[in-house]
Each structure stands twice: as C-alpha cells, then as structure tokens.
C-alpha positions in Angstrom: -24.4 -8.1 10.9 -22.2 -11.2 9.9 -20.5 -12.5 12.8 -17.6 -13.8 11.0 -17.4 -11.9 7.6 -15.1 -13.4 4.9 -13.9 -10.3 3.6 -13.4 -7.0 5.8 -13.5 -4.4 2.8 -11.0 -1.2 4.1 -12.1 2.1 2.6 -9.9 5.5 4.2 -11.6 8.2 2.9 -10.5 11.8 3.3 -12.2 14.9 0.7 -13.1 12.3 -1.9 -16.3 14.1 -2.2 -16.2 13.7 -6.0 -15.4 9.6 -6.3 -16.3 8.4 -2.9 -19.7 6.9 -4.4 -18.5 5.7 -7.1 -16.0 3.8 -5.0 -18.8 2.3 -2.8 -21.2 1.7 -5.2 -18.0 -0.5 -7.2 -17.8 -2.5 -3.5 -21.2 -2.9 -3.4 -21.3 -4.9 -6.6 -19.3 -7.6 -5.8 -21.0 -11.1 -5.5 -19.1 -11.9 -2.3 -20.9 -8.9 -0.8 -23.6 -10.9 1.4 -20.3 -12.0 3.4 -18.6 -8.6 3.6 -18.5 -5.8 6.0 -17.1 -2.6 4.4 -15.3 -0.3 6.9 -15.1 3.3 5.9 -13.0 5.4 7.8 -13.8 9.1 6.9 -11.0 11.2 7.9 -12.8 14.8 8.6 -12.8 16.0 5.5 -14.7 19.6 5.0 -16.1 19.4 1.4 -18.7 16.8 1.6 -17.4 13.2 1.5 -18.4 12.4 5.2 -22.3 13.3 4.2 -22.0 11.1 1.4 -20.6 8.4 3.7 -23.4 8.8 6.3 -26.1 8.4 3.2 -24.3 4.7 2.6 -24.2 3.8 5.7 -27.5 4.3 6.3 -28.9 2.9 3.3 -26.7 -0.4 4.3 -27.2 -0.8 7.8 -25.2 -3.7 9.3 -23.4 -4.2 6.2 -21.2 -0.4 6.2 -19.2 0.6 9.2 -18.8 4.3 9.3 -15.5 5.5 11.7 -15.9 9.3 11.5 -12.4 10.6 12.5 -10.9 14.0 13.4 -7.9 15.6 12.3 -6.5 15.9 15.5 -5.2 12.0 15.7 -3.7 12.2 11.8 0.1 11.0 11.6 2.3 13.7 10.2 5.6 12.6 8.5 8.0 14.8 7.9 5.5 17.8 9.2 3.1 16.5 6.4 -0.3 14.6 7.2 -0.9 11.4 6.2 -4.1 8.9 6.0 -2.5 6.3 8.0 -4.1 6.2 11.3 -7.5 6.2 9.4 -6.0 2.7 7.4 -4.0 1.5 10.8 -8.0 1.9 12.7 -9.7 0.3 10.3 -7.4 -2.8 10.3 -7.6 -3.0 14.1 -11.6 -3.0 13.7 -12.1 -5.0 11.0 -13.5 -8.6 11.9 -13.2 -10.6 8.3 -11.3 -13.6 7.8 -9.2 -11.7 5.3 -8.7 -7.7 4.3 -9.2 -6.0 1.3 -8.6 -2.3 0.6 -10.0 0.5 -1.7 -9.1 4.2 -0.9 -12.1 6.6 -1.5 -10.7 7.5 -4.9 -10.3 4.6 -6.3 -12.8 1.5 -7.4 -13.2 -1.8 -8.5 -14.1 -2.8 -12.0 -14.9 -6.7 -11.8 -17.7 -7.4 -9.6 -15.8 -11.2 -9.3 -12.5 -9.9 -7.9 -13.0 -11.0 -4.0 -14.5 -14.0 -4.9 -11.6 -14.7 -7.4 -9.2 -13.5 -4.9 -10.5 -15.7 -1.6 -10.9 -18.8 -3.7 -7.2 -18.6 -4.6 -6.2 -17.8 -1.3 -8.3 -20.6 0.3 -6.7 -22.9 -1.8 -3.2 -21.9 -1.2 -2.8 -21.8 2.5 0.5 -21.0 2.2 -0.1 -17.7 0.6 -0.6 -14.6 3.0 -2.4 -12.5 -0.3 -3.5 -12.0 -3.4 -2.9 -9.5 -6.3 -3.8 -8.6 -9.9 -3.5 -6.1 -12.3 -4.7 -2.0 -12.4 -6.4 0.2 -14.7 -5.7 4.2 -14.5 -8.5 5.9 -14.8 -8.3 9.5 -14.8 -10.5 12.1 -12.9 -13.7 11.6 -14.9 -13.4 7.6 -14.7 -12.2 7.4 -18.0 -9.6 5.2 -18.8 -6.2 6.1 -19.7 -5.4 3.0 -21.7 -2.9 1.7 -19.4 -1.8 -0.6 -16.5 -0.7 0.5 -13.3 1.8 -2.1 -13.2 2.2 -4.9 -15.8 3.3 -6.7 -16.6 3.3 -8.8 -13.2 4.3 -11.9 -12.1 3.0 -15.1 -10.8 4.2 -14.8 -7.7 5.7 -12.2 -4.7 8.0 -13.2 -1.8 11.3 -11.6 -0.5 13.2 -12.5 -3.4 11.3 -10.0 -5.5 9.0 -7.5 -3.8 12.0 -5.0 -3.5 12.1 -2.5 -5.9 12.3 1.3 -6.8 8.4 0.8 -8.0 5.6 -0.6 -5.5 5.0 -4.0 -7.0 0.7 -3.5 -8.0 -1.9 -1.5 -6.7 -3.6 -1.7 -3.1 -6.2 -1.5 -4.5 -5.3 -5.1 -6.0 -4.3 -6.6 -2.6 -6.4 -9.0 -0.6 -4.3 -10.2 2.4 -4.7 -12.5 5.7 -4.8 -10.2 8.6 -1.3 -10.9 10.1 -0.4 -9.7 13.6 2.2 -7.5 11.2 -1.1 -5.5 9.9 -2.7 -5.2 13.5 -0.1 -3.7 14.9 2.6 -2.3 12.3 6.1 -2.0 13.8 6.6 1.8 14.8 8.9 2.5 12.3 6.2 2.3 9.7 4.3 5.2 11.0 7.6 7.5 9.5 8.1 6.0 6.3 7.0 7.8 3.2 5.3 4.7 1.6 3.3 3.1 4.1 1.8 0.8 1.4 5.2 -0.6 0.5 6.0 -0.9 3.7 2.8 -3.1 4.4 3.3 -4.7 1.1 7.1 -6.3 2.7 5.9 -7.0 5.9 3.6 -9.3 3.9 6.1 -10.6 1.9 8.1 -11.2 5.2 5.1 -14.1 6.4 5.1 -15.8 2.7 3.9 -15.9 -0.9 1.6 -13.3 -2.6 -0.1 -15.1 -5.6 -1.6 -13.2 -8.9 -4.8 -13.4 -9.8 -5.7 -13.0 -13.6 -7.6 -9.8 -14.6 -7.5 -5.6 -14.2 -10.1 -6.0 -11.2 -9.6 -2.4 -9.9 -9.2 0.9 -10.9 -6.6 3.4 -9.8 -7.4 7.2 -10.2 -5.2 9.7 -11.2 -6.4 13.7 -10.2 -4.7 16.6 -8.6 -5.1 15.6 -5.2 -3.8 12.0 -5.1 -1.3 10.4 -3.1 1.1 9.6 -5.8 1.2 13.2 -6.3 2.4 13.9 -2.9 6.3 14.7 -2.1 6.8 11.5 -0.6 6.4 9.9 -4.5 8.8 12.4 -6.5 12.5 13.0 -6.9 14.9 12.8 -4.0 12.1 12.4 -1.4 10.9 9.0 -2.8 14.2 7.8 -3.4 15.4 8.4 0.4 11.7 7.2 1.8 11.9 3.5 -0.2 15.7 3.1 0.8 14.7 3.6 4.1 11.7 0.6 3.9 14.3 -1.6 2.4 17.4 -0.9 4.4 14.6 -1.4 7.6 13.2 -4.6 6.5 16.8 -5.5 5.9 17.1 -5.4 10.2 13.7 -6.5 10.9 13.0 -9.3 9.0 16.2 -11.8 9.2 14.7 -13.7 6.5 15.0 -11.0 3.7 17.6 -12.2 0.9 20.2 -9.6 1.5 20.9 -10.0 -2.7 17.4 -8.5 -3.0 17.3 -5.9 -0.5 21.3 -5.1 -2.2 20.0 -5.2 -5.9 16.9 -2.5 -4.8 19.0 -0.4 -2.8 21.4 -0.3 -5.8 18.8 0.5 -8.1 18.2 3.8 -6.2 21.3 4.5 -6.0 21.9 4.5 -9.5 18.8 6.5 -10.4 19.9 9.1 -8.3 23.2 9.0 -10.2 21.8 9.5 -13.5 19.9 12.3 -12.2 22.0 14.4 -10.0 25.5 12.6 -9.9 27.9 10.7 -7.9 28.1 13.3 -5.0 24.4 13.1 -4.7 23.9 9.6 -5.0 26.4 9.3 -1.8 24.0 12.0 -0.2 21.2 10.3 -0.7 22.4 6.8 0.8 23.9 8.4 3.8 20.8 10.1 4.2 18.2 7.1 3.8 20.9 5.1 6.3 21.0 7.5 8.8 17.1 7.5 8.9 16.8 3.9 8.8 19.1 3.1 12.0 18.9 1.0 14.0 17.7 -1.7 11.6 20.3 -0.5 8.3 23.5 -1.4 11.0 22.5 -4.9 11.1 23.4 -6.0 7.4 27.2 -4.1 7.4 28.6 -5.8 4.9 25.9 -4.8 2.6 26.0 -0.8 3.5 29.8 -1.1 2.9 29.1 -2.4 -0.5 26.4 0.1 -1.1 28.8 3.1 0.2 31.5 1.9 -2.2 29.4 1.5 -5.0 28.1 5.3 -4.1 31.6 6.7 -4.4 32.7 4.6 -7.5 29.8 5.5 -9.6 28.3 3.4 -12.2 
C-alpha cells in the first residue's frame, strides 16, 4: 500500500450491479494508477454490486479499499435516501494528496485524465481543482452523441460557478482535499444537490482550472440520480436556491452579483413555467429553508422578492 497516494480515487456505489465493473476496470486503466488508492464505498445494495466489489478488491489487494456499508447510517432528505454518507466516509478515509470521484455508474474514457489533471494542478498552486468535459453514454455504454456540459470555460471561481445547471460532471472533478470536504458544513447534508454544494464550497477556497478533453463518461439509465425528484421541476429549483442563497451567508467572499444573477435565473424559470404567483412561492420557499444564512445578504432578498412580485 502507498503511504502517500497522489490520487485517492472516490467510488460510492450502491445497486450498480450492471456498470460497477466497467467503472473500475475504466479506473484501473489509468497510467497514474501505481500512485492511486481507489476507495469504494458500497452502500448495501441487494442485487449483486457488493460481490462484484469484493472480486476487485481482492484481485487488487492494497491498491482497492472496500467500505461495505449498511443502510441504517444512509442520510434521508426530505424522507428520501441519499448516497451521501457513503461519499462524505470515503472523503474522511481517503489518504491521497488530491480526490478524485467516479460514482459506480459512471467511468472514465481517457486513461490520461489524472495524470493530465494533477499535472495542471501541481502547476497551479493556486487552483483548488480540475475539470473537463463529459460524454453521455446511455445504459449499454453507447454514446449519445453529446456533452454533458459544453461548452465550458477556462476557468471556475465565485464569479461564475452559480447557476441553474451544475457547472460539469463529478465525474470530471479532481480537487485538493479542503478541510470544506472533510467535514462539510451541516447544512449540506439537507440540500438536494450535494455535488453542487461541494462544487461552491470549492469555489469558495479558489480557482477551478479546465483541462482539455471528454475524460469521463456520464451514464444515463432509469435508476440514476439525475432522475431523482431532487433534479426536476419545482423540487430542483427550490433545492439550488437554497445552495446559493446558503453560500450567500457562509461564504462572505461570494460576489453577491453572482449569487443575485443565479437566484434570478430561477426565479424566472419558475415564471415561465407556472407564473408570477408561483415564482414568489417558490423564493419564499427556498428562503425559508435556507435561514439562517439567506438573512445575511438582505438587500439582495428584497431585490429578489420584488423582482418575484413584478414579474419579468
């Protein structure tokens, strides 16, 4: 086992049984391997992925971490479980000098993305990660012709991370393992996008820097988490108002002009889609959820409330 790994590769898992291998065998390809650990955190899942798991583990002994969980210690938001305790463990355990992350449906598609990825990092101190661009794949692997976000830009901070969209794929994302990461304010444990969330508090520490290429590949199928309630209608407008509105109050930093222009976005999406009466439930709603940290920026709710009842 590598005492200090380069890269601690994060895999949560949970009844992947049909792209779990794949997703390993993707990780295993990469020429930065021999400095790697790979944590997988299988989340009990009943339909075979945590057999497959074991099998990987033991054919790469020292260099796979298996954390078997149960689904007693799952976070539930909103009454609905979530795989965020399995990502939050495997954070806490990981050793590397940086993180990477690949859920169990997922993969990489460029065996040179983490050493692409650490080289720009290690040459940009200043930066706190790295990104790059998607494919969607669908459930066979095939491709469906498209990005999951593009086109990007050259560079994230606070002045641009906020949106209605998450900015690129975890997947994509190789980070420095800030105290932020260890041990994620509490608030994040109830938000409905937990990957945005991490994604600002990021942002929050400095720079995320692109790195050229579709490296990974996200996989769309029945069962995914974009398909979940938290990432439709209403539901995902009132969840990412809620991560902006509480960066807003925890990170002093933010540019209230970008949290504003996000949080205005929303607000006119809901417009368009249900009206001006809905638009001012919604915001009341995603402030009410986000207090404390939504009262400390009043000028900007007051705004935000009057552009609610004025409509476009």
């Amino acid at each position: 086992m590598i005492e200090i790994p380069t890269v601690s590769i994060l895999v949560p898992t949970y009844r992947h049984v049909s792209f779990i291998g794949d997703c390993l065998d993707s990780i295993l390809q990469q020429s930065l391997i021999e400095e790697c650990e790979v944590l997988v955190g299988e989340d009990g899942s009943d339909d075979g992925t945590r057999e497959i798991c074991m099998r990987y583990m033991n054919a790469h002994p020292g260099r796979i971490r298996l954390f078997l969980n149960d689904r007693s210690r799952v976070i539930q938001v909103n009454g609905v479980p979530t795989g965020r305790r399995n990502l939050m463990d495997l954070i806490v355990a990981a050793r590397g000098r940086y993180l990477a992350f690949c859920e169990g449906d997922d993969r990489w598609c460029d065996p040179g993305k983490l050493e692409r990825q650490v080289m720009l990092l290690e040459k940009h101190p200043e930066a706190v990660g790295s990104y790059h661009s998607t494919e969607v794949i669908d459930e066979l692997g095939n491709s469906e012709g498209q990005a999951f976000r593009e086109p990007l830009p050259g560079i994230y901070d606070t002045s641009n991370i906020a949106s209605t969209l998450s900015p690129f794929h975890t997947s994509s994302l190789v980070c420095r393992p800030i105290a932020d990461l260890i041990d994620p304010p509490r608030w994040t444990w109830s938000v409905g996008s937990f990957d945005m969330a991490l994604f600002g508090l990021l942002a929050c520490q400095g720079p995320l820097l692109l790195s050229d290429g579709r490296m990974s590949a996200y996989r769309k199928h029945g069962t995914g988490i974009t398909r979940h309630v938290f990432h439709r209608g209403m539901a995902m407008h009132v969840q990412r108002m809620v991560i902006w509105a509480r960066l807003g109050g925890y990170c002093s930093r933010w540019p209230t002009s970008s949290l504003e222009g996000a949080l205005r976005e929303h607000i006119g999406q809901v417009e368009r889609e249900g009206g001006r009466r809905l638009a001012i439930r919604v915001w009341a709603n995603a402030l009410w959820k986000a207090a404390p940290h939504s009262l400390m920026r009043p000028l900007m709710q007051a705004r935000l409330l009057l552009r609610a009842c004025r409509g476009r």
